[in-house]
C-alpha positions in Angstrom: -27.9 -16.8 -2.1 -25.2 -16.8 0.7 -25.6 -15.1 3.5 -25.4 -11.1 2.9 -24.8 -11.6 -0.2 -25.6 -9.0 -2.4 -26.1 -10.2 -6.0 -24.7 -7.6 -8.9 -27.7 -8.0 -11.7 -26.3 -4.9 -13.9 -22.9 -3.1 -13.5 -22.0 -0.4 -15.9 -18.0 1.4 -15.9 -18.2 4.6 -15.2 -14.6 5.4 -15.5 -10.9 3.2 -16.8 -7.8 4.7 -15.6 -4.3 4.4 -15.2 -4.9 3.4 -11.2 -8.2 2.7 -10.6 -11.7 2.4 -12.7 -15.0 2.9 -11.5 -18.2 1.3 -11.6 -21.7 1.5 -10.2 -23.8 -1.9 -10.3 -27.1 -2.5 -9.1 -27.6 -5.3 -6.4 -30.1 -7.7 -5.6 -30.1 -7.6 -1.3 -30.5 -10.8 0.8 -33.8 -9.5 1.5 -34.8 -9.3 -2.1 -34.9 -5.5 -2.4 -32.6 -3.7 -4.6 -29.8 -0.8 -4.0 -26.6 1.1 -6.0 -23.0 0.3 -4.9 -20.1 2.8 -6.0 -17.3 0.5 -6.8 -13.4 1.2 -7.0 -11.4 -1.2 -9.1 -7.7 -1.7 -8.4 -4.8 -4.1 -9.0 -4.1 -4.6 -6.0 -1.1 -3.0 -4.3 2.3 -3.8 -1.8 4.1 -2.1 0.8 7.7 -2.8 2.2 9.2 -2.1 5.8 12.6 -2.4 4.9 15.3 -2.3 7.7 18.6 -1.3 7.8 21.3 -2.7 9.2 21.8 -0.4 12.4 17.6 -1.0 12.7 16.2 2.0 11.2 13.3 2.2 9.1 13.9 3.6 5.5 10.4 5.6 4.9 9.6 8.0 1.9 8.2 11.8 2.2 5.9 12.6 -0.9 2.7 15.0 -1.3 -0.3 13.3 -1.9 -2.8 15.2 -3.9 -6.2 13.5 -2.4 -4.4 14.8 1.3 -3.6 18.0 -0.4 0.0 17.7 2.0 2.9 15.4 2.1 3.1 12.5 4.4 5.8 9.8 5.1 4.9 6.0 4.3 6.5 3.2 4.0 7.9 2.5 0.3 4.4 0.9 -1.8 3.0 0.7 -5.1 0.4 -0.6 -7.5 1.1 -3.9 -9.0 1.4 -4.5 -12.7 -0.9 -6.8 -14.8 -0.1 -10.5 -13.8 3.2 -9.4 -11.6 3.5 -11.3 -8.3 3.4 -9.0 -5.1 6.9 -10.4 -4.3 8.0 -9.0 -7.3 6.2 -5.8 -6.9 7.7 -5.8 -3.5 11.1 -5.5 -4.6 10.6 -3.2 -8.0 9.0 -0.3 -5.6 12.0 -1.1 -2.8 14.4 -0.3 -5.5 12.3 2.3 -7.4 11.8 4.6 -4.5 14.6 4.2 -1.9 18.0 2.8 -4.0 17.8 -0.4 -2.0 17.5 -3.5 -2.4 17.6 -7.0 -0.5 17.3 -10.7 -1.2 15.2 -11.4 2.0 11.5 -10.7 1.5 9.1 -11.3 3.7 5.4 -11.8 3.0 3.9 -10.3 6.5 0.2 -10.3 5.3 -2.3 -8.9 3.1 -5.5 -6.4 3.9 -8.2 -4.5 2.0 -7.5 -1.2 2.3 -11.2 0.2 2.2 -13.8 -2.7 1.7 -17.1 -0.5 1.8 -16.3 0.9 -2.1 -12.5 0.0 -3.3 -11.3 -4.2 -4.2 -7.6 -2.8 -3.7 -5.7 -5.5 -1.9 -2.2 -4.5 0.1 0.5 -7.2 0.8 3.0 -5.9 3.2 6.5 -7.4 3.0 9.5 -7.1 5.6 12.9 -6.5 4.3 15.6 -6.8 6.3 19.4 -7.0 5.7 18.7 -4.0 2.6 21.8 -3.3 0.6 22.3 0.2 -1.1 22.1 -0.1 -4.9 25.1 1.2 -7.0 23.0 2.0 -10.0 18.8 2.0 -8.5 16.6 2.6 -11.1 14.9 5.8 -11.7 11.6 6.7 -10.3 8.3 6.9 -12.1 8.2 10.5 -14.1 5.5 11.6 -11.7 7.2 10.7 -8.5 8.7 12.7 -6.2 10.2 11.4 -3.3 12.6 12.2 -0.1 13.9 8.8 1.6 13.9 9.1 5.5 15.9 6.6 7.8 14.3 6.6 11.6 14.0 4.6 14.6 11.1 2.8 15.2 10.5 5.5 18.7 10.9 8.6 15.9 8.2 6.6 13.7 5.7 6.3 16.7 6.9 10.0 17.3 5.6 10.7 14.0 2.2 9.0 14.0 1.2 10.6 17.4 2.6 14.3 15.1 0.3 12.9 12.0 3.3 13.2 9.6 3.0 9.4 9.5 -0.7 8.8 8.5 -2.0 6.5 6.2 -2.7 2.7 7.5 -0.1 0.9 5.7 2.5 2.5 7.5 0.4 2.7 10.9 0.7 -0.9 10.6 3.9 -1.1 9.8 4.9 0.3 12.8 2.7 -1.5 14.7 3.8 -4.6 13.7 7.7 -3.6 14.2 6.4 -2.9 17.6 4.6 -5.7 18.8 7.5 -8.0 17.1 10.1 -6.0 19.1 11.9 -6.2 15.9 13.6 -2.8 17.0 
C-alpha cells in the first residue's frame, strides 16, 4: 500500500445526475482499520479570464442555488464526455458572454474540494476576445448578466463578497500578481 493510501474494498452509487453522482465506498486505512468516505463524482470543469481589449475583465452575475444569492465569477462550465478543456474553454466563453478569441491559454488546473468531490478546474486566459456577431444561446437553465471591470473594481468586489467562489478569487489573483492589468 502507498503511503496514506486508503484502499476502496466496496463502493456502492448512491446517486447519477446530470452534474455530479454520488457514492459512499468503504476503505481499507494505512493502518489496517476500516472507515466510510462520501464521494462527489464530476467531469471535471474550466474557467476563463477573458480580457478585453481596453484590459477589463468580462465576468458573469448569476444566482446560485447552493449560495441561495447571486455572485459574479469568471465565465466556467462542466466539460462534456471526452471534450478537451480547451474546447470547453471556448464553448462556455461563447455560451455565456458573446465572445470569443483564438488565443487560449492554459494557466493551470486545481481540485476544487479534495476532501469529498474528484471535480478538476482548468483555468484558461483569453486575451485579445472579439464580440461574436451571432454567439450561441445559453443553456435553458442559465441566466446570466455579463459584467466588464477593472482588475481594482474586481479586488473591490472580493473584499464586498460579490466576487466569491475560488475560481474567480484566483483569477484575480493571478491577473494581479502577473500585473497583466
Amino acid at each position: 500500500m502507498k503511503k496514506f493510501e486508503e484502499k476502496s474494498i466496496h463502493s456502492e452509487e448512491i446517486f447519477n445526475g446530470k452534474v455530479i453522482s454520488l457514492q459512499i465506498d468503504d476503505v481499507l486505512l494505512p493502518n489496517g482499520n476500516k472507515a466510510k468516505r462520501e464521494l462527489v463524482k464530476h467531469p471535471g470543469a474550466v474557467g476563463i479570464i477573458p480580457i478585453t481589449q481596453d484590459n477589463k475583465i468580462v465576468l458573469v452575475e448569476q444566482y446560485r442555488k447552493p449560495l441561495e444569492k447571486p455572485i459574479i465569477e469568471i465565465p466556467a462550465g462542466k466539460m462534456e464526455p471526452g471534450e478537451a478543456p480547451e474546447l470547453t474553454a471556448l464553448r462556455e466563453l461563447e455560451e455565456e458572454t458573446g465572445y470569443t478569441t483564438k488565443s487560449l491559454d492554459k494557466i493551470c488546473s486545481f481540485y476544487t474540494s479534495p476532501g469529498f468531490a474528484d471535480e478538476i478546474m482548468h483555468i484558461y486566459l483569453a486575451r485579445d476576445i472579439e464580440k461574436l456577431e451571432n454567439p450561441p444561446s445559453l443553456d435553458e437553465d442559465e441566466f446570466v448578466e455579463i459584467l466588464e471591470m477593472t482588475l481594482e473594481e474586481a479586488k473591490k468586489y472580493v473584499l464586498e463578497e460579490r466576487i466569491h467562489d475560488a475560481k474567480t478569487n484566483y483569477a484575480i489573483l493571478y491577473l494581479e500578481m502577473q500585473e497583466l492589468l
